[in-house]
Structure formats: C-alpha cells, structure tokens
C-alpha positions, 0 to 999 in steps of 0.5 A: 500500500502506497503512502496515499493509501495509508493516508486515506485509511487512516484519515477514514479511521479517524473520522470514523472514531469521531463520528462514534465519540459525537454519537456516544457523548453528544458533541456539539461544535459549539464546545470548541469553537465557543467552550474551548476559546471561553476556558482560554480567555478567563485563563488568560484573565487568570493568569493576568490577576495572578502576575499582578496586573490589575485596572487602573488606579491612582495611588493615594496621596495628599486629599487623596490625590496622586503623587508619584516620586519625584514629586514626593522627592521634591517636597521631601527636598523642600521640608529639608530646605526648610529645616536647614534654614530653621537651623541656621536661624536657630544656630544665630539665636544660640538656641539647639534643635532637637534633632528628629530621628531619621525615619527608615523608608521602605525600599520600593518595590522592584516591580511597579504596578501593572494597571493594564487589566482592561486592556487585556481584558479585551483581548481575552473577549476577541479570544473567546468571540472570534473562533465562534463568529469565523466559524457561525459565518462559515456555517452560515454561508454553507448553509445556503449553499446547501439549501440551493443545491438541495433545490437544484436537486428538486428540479433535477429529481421532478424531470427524472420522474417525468421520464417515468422513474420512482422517486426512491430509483431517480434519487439513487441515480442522482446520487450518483453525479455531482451535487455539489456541497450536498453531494455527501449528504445524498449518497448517505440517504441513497446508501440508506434507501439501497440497504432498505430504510424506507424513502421517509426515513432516508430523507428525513435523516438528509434533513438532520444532516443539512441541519436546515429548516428550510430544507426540512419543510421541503423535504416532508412536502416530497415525502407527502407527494410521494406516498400521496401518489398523483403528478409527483414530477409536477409537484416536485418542480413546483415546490423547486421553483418555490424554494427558490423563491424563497431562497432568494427572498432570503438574501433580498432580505439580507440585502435590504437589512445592510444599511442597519449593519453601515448605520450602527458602524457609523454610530459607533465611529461618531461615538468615538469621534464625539469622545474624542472631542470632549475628552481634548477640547471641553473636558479640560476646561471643566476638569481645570474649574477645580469644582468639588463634587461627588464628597469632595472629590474634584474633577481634575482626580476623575479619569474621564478617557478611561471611563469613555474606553470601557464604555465604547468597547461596551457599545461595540460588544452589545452593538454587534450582538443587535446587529445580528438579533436584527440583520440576521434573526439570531444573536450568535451572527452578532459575534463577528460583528462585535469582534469586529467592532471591539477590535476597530474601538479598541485601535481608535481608544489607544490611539485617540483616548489613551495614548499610554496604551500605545506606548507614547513616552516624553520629556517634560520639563520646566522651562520658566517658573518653578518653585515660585513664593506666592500667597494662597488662593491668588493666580501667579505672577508669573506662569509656569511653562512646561515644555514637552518634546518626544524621545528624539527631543522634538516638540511635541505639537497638539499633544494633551496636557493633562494637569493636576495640582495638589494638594488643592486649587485650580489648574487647566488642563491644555494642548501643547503649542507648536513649539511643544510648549504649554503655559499654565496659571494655576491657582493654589488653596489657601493654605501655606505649604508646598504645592505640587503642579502636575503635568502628565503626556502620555505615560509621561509626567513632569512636576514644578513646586508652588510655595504658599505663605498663608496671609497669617503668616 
C-alpha cells in the first residue's frame, strides 16, 4: 500500500472514531469553537490577576490625590530646605534643635504596578468571540449553499420522474453525479434507501444532516407527494421553483437589512469621534474649574478617557450582538460583528483616548517658573511653562496636557503649542505649604513646586 493509501485509511479511521465519540457523548461544535476559546480567555484573565496586573488606579496621596516620586522627592527636598534654614536661624539665636530621628523608608518595590487589566481584558473577549463568529459565518454561508443545491436537486429529481422513474430509483441515480456541497449528504440517504430504510426515513435523516429548516419543510412536502401518489414530477418542480423563491427572498432580505449593519458602524465611529472631542477640547476646561463634587472629590482626580474606553468597547460588544438579533434573526451572527467592532474601538481608544496604551513616552520639563513664593488662593505672577518634546527631543505639537495640582486649587488642563510648549496659571488653596503642579503626556509626567505663605503668616 502506497503512502496515499495509508493516508486515506487512516484519515477514514479517524473520522470514523469521531463520528462514534459525537454519537456516544453528544458533541456539539459549539464546545470548541465557543467552550474551548471561553476556558482560554478567563485563563488568560487568570493568569493576568495572578502576575499582578490589575485596572487602573491612582495611588493615594495628599486629599487623596496622586503623587508619584519625584514629586514626593521634591517636597521631601523642600521640608529639608526648610529645616536647614530653621537651623541656621536657630544656630544665630544660640538656641539647639532637637534633632528628629531619621525615619527608615521602605525600599520600593522592584516591580511597579501593572494597571493594564482592561486592556487585556479585551483581548481575552476577541479570544473567546472570534473562533465562534469565523466559524457561525462559515456555517452560515454553507448553509445556503446547501439549501440551493438541495433545490437544484428538486428540479433535477421532478424531470427524472417525468421520464417515468420512482422517486426512491431517480434519487439513487442522482446520487450518483455531482451535487455539489450536498453531494455527501445524498449518497448517505441513497446508501440508506439501497440497504432498505424506507424513502421517509432516508430523507428525513438528509434533513438532520443539512441541519436546515428550510430544507426540512421541503423535504416532508416530497415525502407527502410521494406516498400521496398523483403528478409527483409536477409537484416536485413546483415546490423547486418555490424554494427558490424563497431562497432568494432570503438574501433580498439580507440585502435590504445592510444599511442597519453601515448605520450602527457609523454610530459607533461618531461615538468615538464625539469622545474624542470632549475628552481634548471641553473636558479640560471643566476638569481645570477645580469644582468639588461627588464628597469632595474634584474633577481634575476623575479619569474621564478611561471611563469613555470601557464604555465604547461596551457599545461595540452589545452593538454587534443587535446587529445580528436584527440583520440576521439570531444573536450568535452578532459575534463577528462585535469582534469586529471591539477590535476597530479598541485601535481608535489607544490611539485617540489613551495614548499610554500605545506606548507614547516624553520629556517634560520646566522651562520658566518653578518653585515660585506666592500667597494662597491668588493666580501667579508669573506662569509656569512646561515644555514637552518626544524621545528624539522634538516638540511635541497638539499633544494633551493633562494637569493636576495638589494638594488643592485650580489648574487647566491644555494642548501643547507648536513649539511643544504649554503655559499654565494655576491657582493654589489657601493654605501655606508646598504645592505640587502636575503635568502628565502620555505615560509621561513632569512636576514644578508652588510655595504658599498663608496671609497669617
């Protein structure tokens, strides 16, 4: 036996003891285009939680406001400036300090946080959606062309039992040629026929391997017709032409009911588009206004960009879920279109909304107006300017400045000018102490130190 032949008896083999394992056990395709890809994404998940990626939040600090290391070495270095001096004055005046036990700091830990749980979060959905949207679409398309070759073979099988053949010899002999996707199908029922099953019980059990409802319905009207006796071969044609009739009432349906598929993928482009906008051009003005809602918490602390992404990639899952519920009758069909909208979304968030997710990393500094003295709750006199350049060391123009004061008063967040420059007037609370004027680009973060003296003083 040559090697193609071993090849083919054991692929026959194999298909054999599968064919006896979806028997015994009942199993359904939907355990590994669906079961299987779900297992992998809530591992996926798993695994995530487990090596210590977790959502986004901010590390408490002042008020509850971040503060990330340099700033704390900056006020670290102001509290030791202040000190010094009141040495020294102690020192002229012959008076001896107590001197504080220095305080042990923790050591870091070597491995910072990693808040990228979201993100992870969907590429565990497009694992678990796309297996099974490839292969309902795949099943789908198969399906129609069964149902028309099934109606072909109607017509074929009218114009043999005009030329007087029975039903049960005419469809052997169909069997026989080529019938395209259902070729299989009918040399099954046809061997059934010849080992003696009845003509209803072979072609029923057609039916369930097409698994169509369409093809069911014809197929007991051909089997009524030929136990009724009468003009089969007539009836036959007749139920031909209406099957494809209704097949392609079928697609004219499908056809029509596109535009909702364009319309709802244009909706959730203006989605994105009109978050865009609010998150760079009206957000930071409302978000710089320093307004205290929600117990006391401000505006500026909320992370707006990461709220409007879990909601778009939500509007993108539960859209393509309706898309299917109304262009094709089913929810599963909506899977494709949801993998296909979240993969789309999720381009544009870390693009538009997020550029930490892509990976944007700059250089800020301070060109002009650190560690200013000013008196609380007034604007400053002069005003601090951040420069921001990329990893090359070019400006960078339009980018989103996302500022923050701590530990209270007003800041706006800006867009950078042309020259990668940003001029920023914040007032600071009222209270004496050292303030802290954040600037964060991207994954980036630059700092200047306000010195308030309280009007008491």
């Amino acid at each position: 036996m040559n090697i193609a032949g071993k090849l083919e008896k054991y692929r026959l083999q194999l298909q054999r003891h599968v064919q006896i394992l979806t028997l015994r056990y009942d199993i359904k395709r939907e355990y590994f285009t669906l079961g299987i890809p779900i297992f992998l994404a809530l591992m996926i998940l798993l695994a995530a939680v487990l090596t210590g990626h977790s959502f986004v939040t901010d590390d408490p600090g002042v008020d509850g406001a971040p503060i990330n290391d340099e700033v704390a070495a900056k006020q670290a270095a102001y509290e030791a400036l202040v000190a010094e001096m009141e040495a020294a004055e102690a020192a002229e005046r012959g008076e001896v300090l107590p001197v504080d036990e220095e305080e042990l700091e923790p050591e870091p830990d070597d491995e910072e946080p990693k808040d990228d749980l979201d993100h992870i979060m969907v590429f565990a959905i497009l694992v678990a959606l796309i297996p099974y949207s490839i292969d309902s679409y795949i099943q789908k398309k198969l399906l129609q062309k069964r149902e028309v070759a099934f109606s072909e073979l109607l017509y074929k099988l009218s114009e043999l039992m005009r030329g007087g053949i029975d039903p049960v010899k005419g469809f052997v002999n169909l069997s026989k040629t080529n019938l395209g996707v259902i070729t299989k199908n009918s040399q099954d029922a046809a061997s059934s026929m010849v080992l003696g099953k009845s003509f209803e019980e072979s072609m029923h059990r057609m039916s369930q391997s097409m698994k169509s409802r369409l093809v069911a319905r014809y197929i007991d009207i051909v089997v009524q017709a030929a136990y009724t006796g009468g003009n089969v071969a007539d009836l036959l044609f007749r139920t031909s032409e209406d099957m494809r009739s209704v097949i392609n009432l079928q697609k004219e349906k499908e056809s029509n009911l596109k535009q909702y598929i364009v319309i709802f993928y244009l909706a959730q482009g203006i989605i994105i588009m009109l978050t865009y906008i609010l998150s760079t051009s009206l957000l930071p003005l409302i978000q710089g206004v320093g307004m205290e809602m929600l117990g006391g918490a401000g505006l500026s602390d909320i992370n707006f960009e990461r709220g409007f992404f879990h909601m778009i990639i939500l509007n993108a899952l539960f859209g393509g879920l309706i898309i299917g519920q109304i262009t094709e009758g089913e929810i599963k069909h909506g899977f494709k279109h949801s993998s296909i909208l979240i993969a789309l979304s999720y381009v544009a968030c870390v693009t538009l909304l997020l550029p930490a997710g892509a990976g944007g990393e700059y250089v800020i500094g301070v060109m002009s107006g650190d560690s200013q003295e000013v008196f609380g709750g007034i604007p400053l006199q002069e005003p601090i300017i951040f420069n921001v350049t990329d990893m090359d060391g070019n400006p960078a123009a339009d980018a989103f400045v996302k500022l923050t004061i701590t530990p209270s008063g007003t800041v706006t967040s800006s867009m950078t000018e042309e020259d990668g420059t940003v001029v920023v007037t914040p007032i600071p609370g009222s209270e004496s102490g050292t303030y802290i004027v954040t600037a964060n680009v991207g994954e980036s973060t630059g700092t200047a130190t306000i010195i308030v003296s309280g009007f008491d003083e």
